[in-house]
C-alpha positions as CSV (number, residue, x, y, z in Angstrom):
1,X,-12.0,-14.6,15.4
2,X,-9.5,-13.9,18.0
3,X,-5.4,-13.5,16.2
4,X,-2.4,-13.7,18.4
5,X,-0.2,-10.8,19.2
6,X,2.7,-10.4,16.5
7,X,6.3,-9.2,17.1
8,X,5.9,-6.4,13.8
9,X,9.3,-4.7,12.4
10,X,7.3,-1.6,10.8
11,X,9.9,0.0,7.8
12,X,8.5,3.6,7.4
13,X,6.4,4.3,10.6
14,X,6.9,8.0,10.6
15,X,5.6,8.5,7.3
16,X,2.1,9.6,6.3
17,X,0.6,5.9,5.9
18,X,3.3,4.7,8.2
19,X,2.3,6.4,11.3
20,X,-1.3,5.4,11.2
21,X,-0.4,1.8,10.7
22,X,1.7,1.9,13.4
23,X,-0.6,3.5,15.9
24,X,-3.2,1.0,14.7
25,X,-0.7,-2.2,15.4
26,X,-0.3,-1.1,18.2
27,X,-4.1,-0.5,19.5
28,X,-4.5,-4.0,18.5
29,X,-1.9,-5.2,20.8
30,X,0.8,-6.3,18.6
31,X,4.6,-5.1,19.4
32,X,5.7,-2.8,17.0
33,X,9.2,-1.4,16.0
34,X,9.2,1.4,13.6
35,X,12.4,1.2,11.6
36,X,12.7,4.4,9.7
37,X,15.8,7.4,8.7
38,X,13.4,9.9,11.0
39,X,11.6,9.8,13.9
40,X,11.0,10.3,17.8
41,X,14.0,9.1,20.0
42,X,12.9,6.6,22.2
43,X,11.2,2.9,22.6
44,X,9.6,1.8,20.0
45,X,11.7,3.6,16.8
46,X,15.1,2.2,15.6
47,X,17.3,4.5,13.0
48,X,17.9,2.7,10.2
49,X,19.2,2.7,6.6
50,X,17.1,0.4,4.4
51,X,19.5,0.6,1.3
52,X,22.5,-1.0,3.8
53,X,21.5,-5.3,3.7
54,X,23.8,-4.9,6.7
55,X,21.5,-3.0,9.0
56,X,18.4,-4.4,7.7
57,X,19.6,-8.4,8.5
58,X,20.7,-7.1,11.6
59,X,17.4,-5.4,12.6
60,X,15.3,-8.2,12.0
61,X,17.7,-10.4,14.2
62,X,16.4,-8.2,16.9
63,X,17.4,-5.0,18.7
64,X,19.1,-4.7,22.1
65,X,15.9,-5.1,24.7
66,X,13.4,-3.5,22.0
67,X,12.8,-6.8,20.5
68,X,14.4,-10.0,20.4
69,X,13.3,-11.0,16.9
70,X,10.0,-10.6,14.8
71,X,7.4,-12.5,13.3
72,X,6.5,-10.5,10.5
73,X,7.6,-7.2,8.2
74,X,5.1,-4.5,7.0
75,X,7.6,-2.5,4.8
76,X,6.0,0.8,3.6
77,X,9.5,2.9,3.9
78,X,10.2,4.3,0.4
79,X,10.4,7.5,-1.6
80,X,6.3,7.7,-1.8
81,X,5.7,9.1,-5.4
82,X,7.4,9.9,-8.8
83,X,8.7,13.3,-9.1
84,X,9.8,13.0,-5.5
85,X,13.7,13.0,-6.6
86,X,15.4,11.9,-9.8
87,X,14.4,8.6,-11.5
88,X,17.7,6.9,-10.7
89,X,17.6,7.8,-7.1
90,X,14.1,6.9,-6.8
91,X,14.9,3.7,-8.5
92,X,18.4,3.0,-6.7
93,X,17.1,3.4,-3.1
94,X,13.4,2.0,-3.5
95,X,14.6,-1.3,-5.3
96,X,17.7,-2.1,-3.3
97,X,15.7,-1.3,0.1
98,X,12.9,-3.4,-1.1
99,X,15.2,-5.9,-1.8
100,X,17.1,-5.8,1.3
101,X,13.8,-6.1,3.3
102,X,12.3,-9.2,1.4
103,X,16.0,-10.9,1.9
104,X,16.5,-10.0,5.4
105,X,13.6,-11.1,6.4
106,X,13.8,-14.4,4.9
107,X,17.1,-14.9,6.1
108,X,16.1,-14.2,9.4
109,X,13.3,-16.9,8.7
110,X,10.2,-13.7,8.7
111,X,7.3,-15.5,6.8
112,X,5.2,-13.1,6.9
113,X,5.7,-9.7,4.9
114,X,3.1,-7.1,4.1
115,X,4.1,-3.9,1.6
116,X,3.1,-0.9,0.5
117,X,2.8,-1.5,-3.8
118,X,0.7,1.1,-5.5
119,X,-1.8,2.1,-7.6
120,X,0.3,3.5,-10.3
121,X,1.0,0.1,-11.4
122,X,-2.4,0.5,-13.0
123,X,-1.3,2.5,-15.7
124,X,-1.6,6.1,-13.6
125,X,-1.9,8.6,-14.8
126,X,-4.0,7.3,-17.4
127,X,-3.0,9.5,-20.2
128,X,-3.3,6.2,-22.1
129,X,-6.8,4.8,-21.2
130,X,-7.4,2.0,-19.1
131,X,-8.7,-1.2,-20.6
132,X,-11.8,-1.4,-18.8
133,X,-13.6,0.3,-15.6
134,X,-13.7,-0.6,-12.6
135,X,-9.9,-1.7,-13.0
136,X,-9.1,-4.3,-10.8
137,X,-5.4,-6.9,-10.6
138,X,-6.6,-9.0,-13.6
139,X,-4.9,-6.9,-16.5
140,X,-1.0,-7.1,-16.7
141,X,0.7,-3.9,-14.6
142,X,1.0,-1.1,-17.1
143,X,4.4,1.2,-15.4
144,X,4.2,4.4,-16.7
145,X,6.8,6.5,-14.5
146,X,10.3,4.9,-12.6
147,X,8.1,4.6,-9.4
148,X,5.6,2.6,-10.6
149,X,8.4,0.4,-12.8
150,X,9.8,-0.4,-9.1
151,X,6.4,-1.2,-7.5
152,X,5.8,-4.0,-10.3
153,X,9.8,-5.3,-10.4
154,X,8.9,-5.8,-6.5
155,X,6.0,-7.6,-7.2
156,X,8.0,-9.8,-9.6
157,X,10.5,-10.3,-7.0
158,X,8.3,-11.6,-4.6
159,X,6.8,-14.2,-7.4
160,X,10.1,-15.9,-7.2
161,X,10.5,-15.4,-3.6
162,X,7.7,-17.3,-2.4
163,X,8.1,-20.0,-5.3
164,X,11.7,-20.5,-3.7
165,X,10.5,-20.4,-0.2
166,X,6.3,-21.9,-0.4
167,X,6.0,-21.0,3.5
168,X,6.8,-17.5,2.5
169,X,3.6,-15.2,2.6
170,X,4.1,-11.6,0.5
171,X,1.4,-9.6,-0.2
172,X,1.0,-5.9,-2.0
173,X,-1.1,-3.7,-1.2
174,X,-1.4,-1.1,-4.4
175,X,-2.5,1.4,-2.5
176,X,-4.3,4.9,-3.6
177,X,-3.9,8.2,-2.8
178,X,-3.5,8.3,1.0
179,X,-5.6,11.0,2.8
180,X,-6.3,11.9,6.4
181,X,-9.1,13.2,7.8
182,X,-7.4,17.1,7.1
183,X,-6.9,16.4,3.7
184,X,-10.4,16.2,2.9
185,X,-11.8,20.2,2.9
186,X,-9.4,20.0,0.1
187,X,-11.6,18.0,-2.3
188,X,-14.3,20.4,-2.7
189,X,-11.0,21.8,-5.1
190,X,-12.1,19.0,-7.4
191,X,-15.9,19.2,-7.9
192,X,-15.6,21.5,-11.3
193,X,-13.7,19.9,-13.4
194,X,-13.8,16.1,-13.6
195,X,-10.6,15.8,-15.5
196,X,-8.3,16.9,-12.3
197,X,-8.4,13.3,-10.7
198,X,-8.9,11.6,-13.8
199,X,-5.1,10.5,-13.3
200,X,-6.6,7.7,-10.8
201,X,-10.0,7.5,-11.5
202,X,-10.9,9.2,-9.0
203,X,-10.0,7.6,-6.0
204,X,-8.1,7.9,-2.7
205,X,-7.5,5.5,0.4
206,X,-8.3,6.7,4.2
207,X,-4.9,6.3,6.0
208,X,-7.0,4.2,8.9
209,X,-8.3,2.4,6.1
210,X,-5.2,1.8,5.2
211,X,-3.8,0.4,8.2
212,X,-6.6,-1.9,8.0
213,X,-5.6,-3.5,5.4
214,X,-2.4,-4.5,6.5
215,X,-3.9,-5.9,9.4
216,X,-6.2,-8.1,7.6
217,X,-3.4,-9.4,5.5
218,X,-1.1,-10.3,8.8
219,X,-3.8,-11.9,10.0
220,X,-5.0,-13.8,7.2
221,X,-3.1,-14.0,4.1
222,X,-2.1,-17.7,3.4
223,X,1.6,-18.5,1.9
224,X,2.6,-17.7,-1.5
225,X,2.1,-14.5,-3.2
226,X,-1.0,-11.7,-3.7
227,X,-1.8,-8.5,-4.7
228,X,-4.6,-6.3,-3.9
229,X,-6.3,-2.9,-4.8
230,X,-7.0,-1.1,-1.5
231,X,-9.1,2.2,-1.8
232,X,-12.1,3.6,-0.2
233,X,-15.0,2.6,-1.5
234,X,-16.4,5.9,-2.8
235,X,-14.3,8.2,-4.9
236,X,-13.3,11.9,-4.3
237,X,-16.4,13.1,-6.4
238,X,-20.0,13.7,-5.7
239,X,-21.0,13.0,-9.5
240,X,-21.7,9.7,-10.1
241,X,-18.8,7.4,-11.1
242,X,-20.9,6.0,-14.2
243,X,-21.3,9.6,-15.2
244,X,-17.5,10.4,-15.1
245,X,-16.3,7.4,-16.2
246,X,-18.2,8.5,-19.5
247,X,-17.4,11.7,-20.0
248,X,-13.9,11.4,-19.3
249,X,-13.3,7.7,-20.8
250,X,-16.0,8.2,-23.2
251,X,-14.3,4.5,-25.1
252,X,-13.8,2.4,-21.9
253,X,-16.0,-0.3,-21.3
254,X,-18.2,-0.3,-18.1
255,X,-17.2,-4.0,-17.3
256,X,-20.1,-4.2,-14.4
257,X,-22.6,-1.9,-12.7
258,X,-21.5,0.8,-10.7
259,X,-24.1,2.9,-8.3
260,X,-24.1,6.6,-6.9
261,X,-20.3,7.6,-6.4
262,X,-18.8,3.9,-5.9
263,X,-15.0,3.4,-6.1
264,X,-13.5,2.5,-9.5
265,X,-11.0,1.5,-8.6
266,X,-12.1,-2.3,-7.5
267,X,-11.3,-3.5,-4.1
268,X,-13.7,-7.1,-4.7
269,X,-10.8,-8.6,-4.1
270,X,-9.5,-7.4,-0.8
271,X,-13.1,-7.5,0.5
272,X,-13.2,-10.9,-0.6
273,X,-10.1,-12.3,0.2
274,X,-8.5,-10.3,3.6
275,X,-12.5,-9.3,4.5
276,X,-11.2,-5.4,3.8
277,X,-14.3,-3.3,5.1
278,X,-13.5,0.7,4.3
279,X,-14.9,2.7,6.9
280,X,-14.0,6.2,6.6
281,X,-15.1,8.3,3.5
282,X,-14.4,12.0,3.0
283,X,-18.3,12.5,2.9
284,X,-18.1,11.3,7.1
285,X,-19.4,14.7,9.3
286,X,-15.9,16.0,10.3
């Protein structure tokens, strides 16, 4: 199926996720604007503060002869994890920008916003255990650190927003751990001792994976709100996942089969609802 080109305003395209997805909108011919605090003077990237409602409604209006308006919103700019600066700064300038980006865009009559959520949400780092394995969006979102309490209060906040706007299309993506290709001589760190990535059951998301999946949900996600898990579809360990998942989570029920080293984390949703393929694994010849 063929898509038409989108006018995209990109929040965080010179982050780690955020510069993959924006070299992938742009390979697939969509016009892309990467609004971000840093980045590469030139066409193409727009300085912007996403905690001032000011810059952001005026952004999405359009910029000077970079773009005269947009048709949808991928916001992924954020302080990326806990522990990344203190709780209420974390929570002050990931709320309020969230915020800022949902409403600009809707006053600017965007109906069509794709964000980074997270898989923390989940109940990371799983010092309490999960209720069942694979974990999927079925169970209510368990916060355990400021971060994650922001990533579900946005995914409240777009409940309502699409219920006061039913043209309005949001969708979160709860992402895991975001690796490139370089990151991966690194898991061969995590082969001895299963407990080290027990915080997320193992898992981890390609950044070109990644990108991906925003793409599948600009193109096809239908009004009204969603969430999805997106991971890759093997974990970070070459034990089996049945064989971790019981000697680590020993009480967790095994809610259906699981073969070899497949993901835990359960993406059945996003393969069955934006047709989310992973294709990259750290396994790949490099």
């Amino acid at each position: 199926m063929t898509f038409p080109s989108m006018r995209i305003a990109l929040t965080g395209g010179t982050g780690k996720l955020g510069s993959t997805v924006l070299a992938h909108l742009r390979a697939e011919g969509h016009q892309v604007i990467n609004f971000d605090l840093a980045g590469s003077r030139g066409a193409g990237f727009v300085r912007i503060d996403l905690t001032d409602y000011g810059q952001v409604v005026d952004a999405f209006a359009g910029v000077n002869d970079q773009a005269d308006g947009f048709d949808a919103v991928v916001h992924l700019g954020a302080i990326p994890a806990p522990g990344l600066a203190p709780d209420v700064a974390t929570f002050h300038n990931n709320m309020l920008s969230s915020y800022n980006v949902f409403q600009a865009a809707r006053r600017n009559g965007i109906k069509r916003i794709v964000y980074a959520s997270s898989e923390t949400v989940l109940g990371l780092p799983f010092d309490v255990d999960p209720p069942y394995i694979p974990v999927d969006e079925e169970y209510p979102a368990r916060p355990e650190s400021t971060y994650s309490l922001v990533k579900h209060l946005e995914e409240q906040m777009a409940i309502e927003l699409v219920r006061w706007d039913p043209e309005l299309s949001i969708t979160a993506l709860r992402f895991s751990n975001v690796m490139n290709p370089e990151d991966y001589d690194g898991f061969e760190t995590f082969q001895a001792d299963a407990t080290l990535r027990k915080w997320n059951l193992w898992g981890y998301i390609d950044g070109r994976d990644g990108a991906q999946a925003v793409l599948k949900a600009l193109q096809v996600a239908p009004p009204g709100f969603e969430r999805f898990i997106i991971a890759a579809a093997d974990t970070v360990m070459r034990r089996p996942s049945t064989e971790l998942a019981a000697e680590v989570f020993p009480r967790v029920e095994l809610t259906h089969e699981v073969s070899g080293t497949d993901t835990l984390l359960s993406i059945d949703k996003a393969r069955r609802l934006l047709g989310f393929a992973p294709k990259h694994s750290w396994r790949d010849p490099r």
